[in-house]
C-alpha positions as CSV (number, residue, x, y, z in Angstrom):
1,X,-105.1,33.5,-45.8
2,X,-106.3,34.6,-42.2
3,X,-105.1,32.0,-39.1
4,X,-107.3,30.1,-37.9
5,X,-108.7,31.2,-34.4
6,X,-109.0,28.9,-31.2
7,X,-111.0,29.2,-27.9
8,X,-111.1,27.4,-25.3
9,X,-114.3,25.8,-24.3
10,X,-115.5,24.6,-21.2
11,X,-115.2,20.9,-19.6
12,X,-118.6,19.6,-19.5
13,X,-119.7,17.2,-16.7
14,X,-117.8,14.1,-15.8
15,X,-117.1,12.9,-19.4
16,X,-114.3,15.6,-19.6
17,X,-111.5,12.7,-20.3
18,X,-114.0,11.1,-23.3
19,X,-113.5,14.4,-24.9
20,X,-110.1,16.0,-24.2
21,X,-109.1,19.0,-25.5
22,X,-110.7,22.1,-26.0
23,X,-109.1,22.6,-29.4
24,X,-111.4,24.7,-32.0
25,X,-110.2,26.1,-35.2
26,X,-112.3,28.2,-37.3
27,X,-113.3,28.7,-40.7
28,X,-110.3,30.2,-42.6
29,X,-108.0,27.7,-44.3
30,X,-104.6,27.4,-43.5
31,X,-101.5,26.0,-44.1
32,X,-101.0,23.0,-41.8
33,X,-98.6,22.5,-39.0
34,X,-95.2,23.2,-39.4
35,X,-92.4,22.0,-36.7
36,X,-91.1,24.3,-34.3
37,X,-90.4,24.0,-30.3
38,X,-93.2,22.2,-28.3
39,X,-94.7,23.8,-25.4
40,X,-92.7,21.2,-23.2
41,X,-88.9,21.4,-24.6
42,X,-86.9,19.2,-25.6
43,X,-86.9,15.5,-24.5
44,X,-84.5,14.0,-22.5
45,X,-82.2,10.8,-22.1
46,X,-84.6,8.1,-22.2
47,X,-85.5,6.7,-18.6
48,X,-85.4,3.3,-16.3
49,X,-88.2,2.1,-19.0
50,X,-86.5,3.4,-22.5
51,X,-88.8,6.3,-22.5
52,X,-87.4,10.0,-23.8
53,X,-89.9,12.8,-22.1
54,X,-89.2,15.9,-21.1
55,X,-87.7,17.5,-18.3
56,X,-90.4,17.5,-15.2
57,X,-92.2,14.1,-16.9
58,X,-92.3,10.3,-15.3
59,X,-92.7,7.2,-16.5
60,X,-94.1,3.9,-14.9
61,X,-95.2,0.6,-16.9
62,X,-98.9,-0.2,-15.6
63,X,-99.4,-3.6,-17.3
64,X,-97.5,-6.4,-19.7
65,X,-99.0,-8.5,-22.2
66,X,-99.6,-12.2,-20.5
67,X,-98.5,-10.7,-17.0
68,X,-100.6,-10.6,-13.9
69,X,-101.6,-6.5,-13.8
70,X,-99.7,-5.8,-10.4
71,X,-101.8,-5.3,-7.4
72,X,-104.6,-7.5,-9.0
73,X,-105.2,-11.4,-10.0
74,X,-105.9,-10.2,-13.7
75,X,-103.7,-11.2,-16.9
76,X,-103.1,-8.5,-19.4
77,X,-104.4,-8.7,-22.4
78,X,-102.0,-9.1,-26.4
79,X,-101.7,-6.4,-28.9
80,X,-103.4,-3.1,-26.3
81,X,-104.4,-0.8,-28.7
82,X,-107.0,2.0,-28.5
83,X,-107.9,3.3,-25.3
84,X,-109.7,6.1,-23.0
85,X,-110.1,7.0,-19.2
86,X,-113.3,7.3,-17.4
87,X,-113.8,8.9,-13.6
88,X,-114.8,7.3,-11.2
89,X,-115.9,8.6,-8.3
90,X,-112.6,10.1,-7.2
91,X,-110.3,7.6,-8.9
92,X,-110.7,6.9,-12.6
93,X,-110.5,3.8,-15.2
94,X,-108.4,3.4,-18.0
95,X,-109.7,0.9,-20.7
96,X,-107.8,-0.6,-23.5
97,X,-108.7,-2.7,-26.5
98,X,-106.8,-6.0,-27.6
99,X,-106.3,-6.4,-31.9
100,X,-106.1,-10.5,-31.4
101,X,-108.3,-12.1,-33.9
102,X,-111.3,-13.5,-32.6
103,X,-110.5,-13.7,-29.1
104,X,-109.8,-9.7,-28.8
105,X,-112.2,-7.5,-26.9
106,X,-111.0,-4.9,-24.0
107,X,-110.3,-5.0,-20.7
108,X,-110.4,-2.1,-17.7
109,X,-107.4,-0.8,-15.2
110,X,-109.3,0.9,-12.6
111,X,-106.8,3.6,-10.3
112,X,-107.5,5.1,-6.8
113,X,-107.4,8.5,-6.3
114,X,-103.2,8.7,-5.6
115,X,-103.0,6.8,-9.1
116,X,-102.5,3.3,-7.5
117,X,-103.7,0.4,-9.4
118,X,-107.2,-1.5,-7.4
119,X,-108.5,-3.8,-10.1
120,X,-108.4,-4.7,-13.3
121,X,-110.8,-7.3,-15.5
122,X,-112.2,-7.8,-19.1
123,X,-115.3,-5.9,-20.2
124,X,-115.3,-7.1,-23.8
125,X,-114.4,-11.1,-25.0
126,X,-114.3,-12.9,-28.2
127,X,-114.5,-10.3,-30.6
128,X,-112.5,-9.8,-33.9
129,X,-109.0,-7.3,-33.8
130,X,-110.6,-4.5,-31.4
131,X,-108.4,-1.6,-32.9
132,X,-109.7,1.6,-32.1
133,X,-112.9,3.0,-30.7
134,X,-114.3,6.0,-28.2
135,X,-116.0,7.2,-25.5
136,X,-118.8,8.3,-25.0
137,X,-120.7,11.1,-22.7
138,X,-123.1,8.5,-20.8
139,X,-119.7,6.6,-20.0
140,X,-119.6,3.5,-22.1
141,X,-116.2,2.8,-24.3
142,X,-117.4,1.9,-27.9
143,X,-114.6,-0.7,-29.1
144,X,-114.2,-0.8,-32.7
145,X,-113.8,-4.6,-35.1
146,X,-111.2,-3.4,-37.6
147,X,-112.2,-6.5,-40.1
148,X,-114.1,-5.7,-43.5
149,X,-117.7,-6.6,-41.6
150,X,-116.5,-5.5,-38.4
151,X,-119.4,-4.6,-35.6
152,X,-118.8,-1.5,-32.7
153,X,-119.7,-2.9,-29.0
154,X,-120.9,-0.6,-26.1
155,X,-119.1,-1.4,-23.2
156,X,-119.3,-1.0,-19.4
157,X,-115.6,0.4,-18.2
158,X,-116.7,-1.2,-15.0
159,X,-117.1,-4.4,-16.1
160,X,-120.9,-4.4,-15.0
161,X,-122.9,-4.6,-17.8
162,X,-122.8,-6.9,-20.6
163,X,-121.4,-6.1,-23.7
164,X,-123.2,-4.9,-26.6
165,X,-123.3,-5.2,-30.6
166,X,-124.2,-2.1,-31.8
167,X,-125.3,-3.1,-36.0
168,X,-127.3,0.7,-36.6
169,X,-123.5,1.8,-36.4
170,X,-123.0,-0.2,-39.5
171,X,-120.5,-3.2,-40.5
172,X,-117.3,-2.3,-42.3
173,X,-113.5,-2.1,-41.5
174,X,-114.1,0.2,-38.3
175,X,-111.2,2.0,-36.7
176,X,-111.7,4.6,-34.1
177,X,-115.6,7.0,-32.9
178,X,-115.7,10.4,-31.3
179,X,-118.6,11.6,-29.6
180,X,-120.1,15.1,-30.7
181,X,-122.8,15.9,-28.1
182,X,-123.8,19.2,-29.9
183,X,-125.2,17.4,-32.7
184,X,-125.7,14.7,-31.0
185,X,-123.7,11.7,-33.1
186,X,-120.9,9.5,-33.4
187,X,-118.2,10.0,-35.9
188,X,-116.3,7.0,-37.0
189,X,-113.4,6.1,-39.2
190,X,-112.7,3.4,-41.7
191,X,-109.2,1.7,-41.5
192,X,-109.2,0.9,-45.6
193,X,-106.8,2.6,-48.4
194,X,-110.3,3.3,-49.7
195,X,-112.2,4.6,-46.7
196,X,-115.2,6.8,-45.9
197,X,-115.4,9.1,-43.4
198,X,-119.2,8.3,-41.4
199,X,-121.0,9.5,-38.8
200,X,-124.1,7.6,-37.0
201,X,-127.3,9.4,-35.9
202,X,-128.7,7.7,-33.1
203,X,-132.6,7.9,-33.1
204,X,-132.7,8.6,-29.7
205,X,-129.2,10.4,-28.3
206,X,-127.8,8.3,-25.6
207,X,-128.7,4.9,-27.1
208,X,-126.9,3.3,-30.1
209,X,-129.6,0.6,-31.0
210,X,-131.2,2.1,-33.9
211,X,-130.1,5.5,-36.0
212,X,-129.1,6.4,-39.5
213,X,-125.7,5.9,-40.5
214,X,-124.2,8.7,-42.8
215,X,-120.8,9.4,-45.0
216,X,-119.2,12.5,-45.9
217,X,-119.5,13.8,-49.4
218,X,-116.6,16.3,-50.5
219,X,-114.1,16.8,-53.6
220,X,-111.4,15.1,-54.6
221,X,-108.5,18.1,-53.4
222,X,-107.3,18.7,-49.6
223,X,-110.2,21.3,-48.9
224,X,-113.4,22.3,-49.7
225,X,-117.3,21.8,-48.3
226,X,-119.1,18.9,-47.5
227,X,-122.3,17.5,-46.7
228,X,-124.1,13.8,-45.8
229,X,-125.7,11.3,-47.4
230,X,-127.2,8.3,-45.8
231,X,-125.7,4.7,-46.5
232,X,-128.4,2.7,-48.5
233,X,-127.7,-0.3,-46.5
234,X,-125.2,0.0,-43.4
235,X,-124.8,-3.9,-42.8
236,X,-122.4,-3.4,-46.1
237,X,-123.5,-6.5,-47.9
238,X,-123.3,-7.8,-50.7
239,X,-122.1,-3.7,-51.7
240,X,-119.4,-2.2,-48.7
241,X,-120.7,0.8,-46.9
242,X,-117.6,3.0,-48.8
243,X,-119.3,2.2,-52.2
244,X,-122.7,2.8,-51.7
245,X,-123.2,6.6,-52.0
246,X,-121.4,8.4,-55.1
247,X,-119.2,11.4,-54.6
248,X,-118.3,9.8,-50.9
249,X,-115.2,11.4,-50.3
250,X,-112.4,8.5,-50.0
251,X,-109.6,9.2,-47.4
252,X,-106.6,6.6,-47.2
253,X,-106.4,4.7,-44.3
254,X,-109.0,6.2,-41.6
255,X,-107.4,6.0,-37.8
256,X,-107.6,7.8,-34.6
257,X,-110.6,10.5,-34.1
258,X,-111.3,13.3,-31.6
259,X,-113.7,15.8,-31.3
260,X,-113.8,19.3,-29.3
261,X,-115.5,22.3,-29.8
262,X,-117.5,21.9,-33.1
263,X,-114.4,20.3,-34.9
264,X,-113.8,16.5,-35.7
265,X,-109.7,15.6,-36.0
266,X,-108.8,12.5,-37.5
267,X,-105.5,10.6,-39.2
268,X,-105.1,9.0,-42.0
269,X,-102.2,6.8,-42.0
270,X,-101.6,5.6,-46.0
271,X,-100.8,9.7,-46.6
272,X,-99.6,10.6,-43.2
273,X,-102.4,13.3,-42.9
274,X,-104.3,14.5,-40.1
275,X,-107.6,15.9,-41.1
276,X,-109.7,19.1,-39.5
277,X,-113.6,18.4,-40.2
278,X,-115.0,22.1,-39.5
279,X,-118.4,21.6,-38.5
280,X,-119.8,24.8,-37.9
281,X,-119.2,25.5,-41.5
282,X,-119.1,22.3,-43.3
283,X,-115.3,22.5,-44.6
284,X,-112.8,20.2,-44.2
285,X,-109.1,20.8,-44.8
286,X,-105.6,19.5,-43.3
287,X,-104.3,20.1,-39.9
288,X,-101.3,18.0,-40.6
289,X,-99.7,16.9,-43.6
290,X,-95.7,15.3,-43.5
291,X,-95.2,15.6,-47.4
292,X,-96.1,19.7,-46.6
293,X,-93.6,20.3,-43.7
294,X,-91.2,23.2,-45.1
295,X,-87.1,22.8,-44.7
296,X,-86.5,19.7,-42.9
297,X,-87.8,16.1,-42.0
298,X,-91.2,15.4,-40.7
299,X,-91.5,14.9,-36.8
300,X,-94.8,13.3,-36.9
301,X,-95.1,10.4,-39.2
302,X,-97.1,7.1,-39.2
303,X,-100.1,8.9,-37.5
304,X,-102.5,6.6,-36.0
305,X,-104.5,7.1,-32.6
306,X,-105.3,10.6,-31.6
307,X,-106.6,12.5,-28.5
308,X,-106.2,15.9,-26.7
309,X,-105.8,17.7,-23.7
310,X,-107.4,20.5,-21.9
311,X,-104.8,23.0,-23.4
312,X,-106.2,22.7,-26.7
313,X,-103.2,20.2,-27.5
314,X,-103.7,17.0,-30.2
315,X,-101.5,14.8,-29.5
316,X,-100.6,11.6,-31.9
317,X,-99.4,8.5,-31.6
318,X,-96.7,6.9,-34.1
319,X,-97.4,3.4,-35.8
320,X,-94.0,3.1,-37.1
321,X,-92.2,6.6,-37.8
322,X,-89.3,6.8,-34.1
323,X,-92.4,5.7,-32.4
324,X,-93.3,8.8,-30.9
325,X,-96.4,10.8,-29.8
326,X,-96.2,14.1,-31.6
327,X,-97.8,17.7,-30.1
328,X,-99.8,19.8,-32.4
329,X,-100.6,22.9,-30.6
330,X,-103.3,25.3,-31.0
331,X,-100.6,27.8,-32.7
332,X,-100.0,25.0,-35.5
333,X,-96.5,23.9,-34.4
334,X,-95.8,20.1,-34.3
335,X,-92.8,18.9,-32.4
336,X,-92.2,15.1,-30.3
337,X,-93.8,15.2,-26.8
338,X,-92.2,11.1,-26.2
339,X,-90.1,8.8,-27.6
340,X,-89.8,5.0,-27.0
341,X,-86.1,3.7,-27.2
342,X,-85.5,0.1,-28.6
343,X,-89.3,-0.9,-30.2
344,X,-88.9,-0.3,-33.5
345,X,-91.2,-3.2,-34.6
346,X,-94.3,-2.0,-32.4
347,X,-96.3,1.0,-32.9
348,X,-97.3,3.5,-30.1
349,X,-101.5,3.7,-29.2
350,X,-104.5,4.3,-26.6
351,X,-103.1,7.6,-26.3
352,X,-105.9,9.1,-23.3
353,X,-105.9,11.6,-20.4
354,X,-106.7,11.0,-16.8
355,X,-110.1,12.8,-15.8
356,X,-107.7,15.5,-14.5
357,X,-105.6,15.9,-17.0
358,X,-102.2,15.2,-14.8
359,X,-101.3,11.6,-16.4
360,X,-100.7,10.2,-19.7
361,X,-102.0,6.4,-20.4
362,X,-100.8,4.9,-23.8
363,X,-99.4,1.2,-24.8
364,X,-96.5,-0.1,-27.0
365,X,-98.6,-2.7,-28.9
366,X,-95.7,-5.2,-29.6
367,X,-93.1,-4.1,-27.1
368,X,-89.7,-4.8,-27.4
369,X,-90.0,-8.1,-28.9
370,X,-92.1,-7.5,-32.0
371,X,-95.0,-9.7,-31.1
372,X,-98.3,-9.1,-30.0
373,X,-97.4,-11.4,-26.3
374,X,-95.1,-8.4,-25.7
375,X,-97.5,-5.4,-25.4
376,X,-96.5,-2.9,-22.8
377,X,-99.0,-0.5,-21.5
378,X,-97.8,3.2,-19.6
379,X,-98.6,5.8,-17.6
380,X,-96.8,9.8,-18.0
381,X,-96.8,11.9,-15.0
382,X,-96.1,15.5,-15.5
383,X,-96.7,18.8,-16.0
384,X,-99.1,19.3,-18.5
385,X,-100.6,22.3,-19.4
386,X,-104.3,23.0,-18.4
């Protein structure tokens, strides 16, 4: 098989951090990651807050489940999951959702430009276990129900405008949306063992209020084309979105999604699989696959939420596994870039880069006592590579 090739692409206006990386991979199949060194060596002793990194990397905690956010008035929300940073002006925002049920929603940190904390406040209330979501280029956070007739909500990272069901992007168990401004829609997950893989055509780019939500059709194996096929009836009832259109590929437990540079990356966390959706050529195949790694143990298991950096880099959160977020470079090597010491029972999410790409935001969602009052949200400092 020939390697798969990788360019860099340019960072496109202000929504650099809604996208990430700059990761593309073309059309050749091939065998997915193996481990090997990461870019960034090996990680150290963990630090003041239990936190391996490696050599030239910080940590700091930024906020605590049910504790004043320092600097501010505001009390952190349970269970931070899914997350993204947004400039502004020349400081930048870092939202993060809460999975409570019924009373989840999201709230916003916003930083100055030296990185120190000025506000924080809710932007989303009352909603139903806000898992996942993603940005978006005209700077709204879409925050993700993961319930069986879950809704997306737009929301305002600066707490300015009201919230916003979105029902064109159709009700089932939603997990995480990336943005593809090329084509001009929103991919989204679907958190079942059952799960589609959809994307939502907006009928006028830029607003979410009416479109036409479609699934992926594929084989049955771990490669192959694809194409889309609209969902009959996206409010999924009485008949769930997934079982709607036949030959709708089903992937096993639909997490974290990013898109760069005419591909679509997500994880699937029943199979421990992280999935390449080649756009350019409608093929899909694996980027990632633990039960595939040759001569040794995994490094990268219980994938879940999923961004990427300017380098080209994915990087993964854990739920479960050492809790650790994992590298995958643009060379196909996975190896740890972090480690959190002494959470077993939590899982590691929100993984998103600061408009610059110099810090790190992420959250334990449990902490270290194993309940969703013990959340721990972070910031990494270091050098990363542009």
């Amino acid at each position: 098989m020939e390697r798969r090739s990788f360019l860099r692409g340019a960072v496109i206006g202000t929504s650099a951090a809604a996208f990430g990386g700059t990761l593309m991979r073309g059309a050749a199949y091939a065998a997915p990651a193996q481990p090997g060194s990461g870019p960034y060596g090996a990680l150290g002793a963990a630090d003041a807050n239990g936190i391996q990194l490696p050599s030239g990397f910080t940590s700091r905690v930024i906020a605590r489940s049910g504790q004043t956010v320092s600097g501010t008035s505001y009390t952190w929300h349970n269970a931070p999951d899914g997350g993204a940073c947004f400039a502004d002006g020349t400081g930048w925002i870092y939202v993060s959702n809460s999975e409570i049920s019924s009373t989840g929603g999201a709230s916003a940190v916003k930083f100055n430009s030296s990185g120190t904390v000025t506000s924080a406040y809710r932007i989303l209330s009352n909603t139903n276990r806000n898992c996942a979501g993603g940005a978006t280029p005209w700077n709204t956070w879409l925050s993700c129900e993961e319930v069986d007739t879950g809704y997306v909500y737009e929301t305002d990272p600066w707490g300015v405008n009201a919230a916003v069901r979105r029902a064109a992007m159709g009700r089932f168990n939603h997990e995480a949306a990336a943005a593809d401004p090329v084509r001009q829609v929103i991919y989204l997950t679907e958190d079942k063992s059952d799960g589609c893989f959809y994307r939502f055509i907006p009928s006028s780019w830029g607003n979410l209020s009416a479109g036409t939500l479609q699934v992926l059709k594929g084989g049955t194996g771990t490669s192959g084309s694809f194409t889309w096929a609209n969902v009959p009836d996206p409010d999924g009832s009485p008949t769930p979105t997934r079982d709607q259109v036949s030959g709708a590929k089903l992937f096993n437990g639909g997490e974290g999604c990013h898109y760069a540079n005419d591909t679509v990356w997500f994880t699937t966390k029943g199979d421990n699989r992280v999935w390449q959706i080649n756009l350019a050529n409608s093929t899909y195949e694996l980027a990632y696959d633990d039960s595939l790694v040759v001569g040794g143990g995994a490094p990268l298991t219980g994938v879940d939420n999923v961004t990427g950096s300017s380098s080209g880099d994915l990087f993964i959160a854990e739920d479960g596994g050492n809790m650790e977020i994992c590298i995958i470079t643009p060379d196909d090597v996975v190896a740890p870039f972090l480690r959190i010491n002494g959470q077993s029972s939590s899982e590691i999410c929100g993984p998103a880069f600061s408009p610059n790409g110099s810090r790190l935001y992420f959250s334990s969602q449990r902490g270290t006592t194993g309940s969703s009052s013990g959340g721990i949200t972070y910031e990494v400092t270091g050098p990363f590579r542009a």
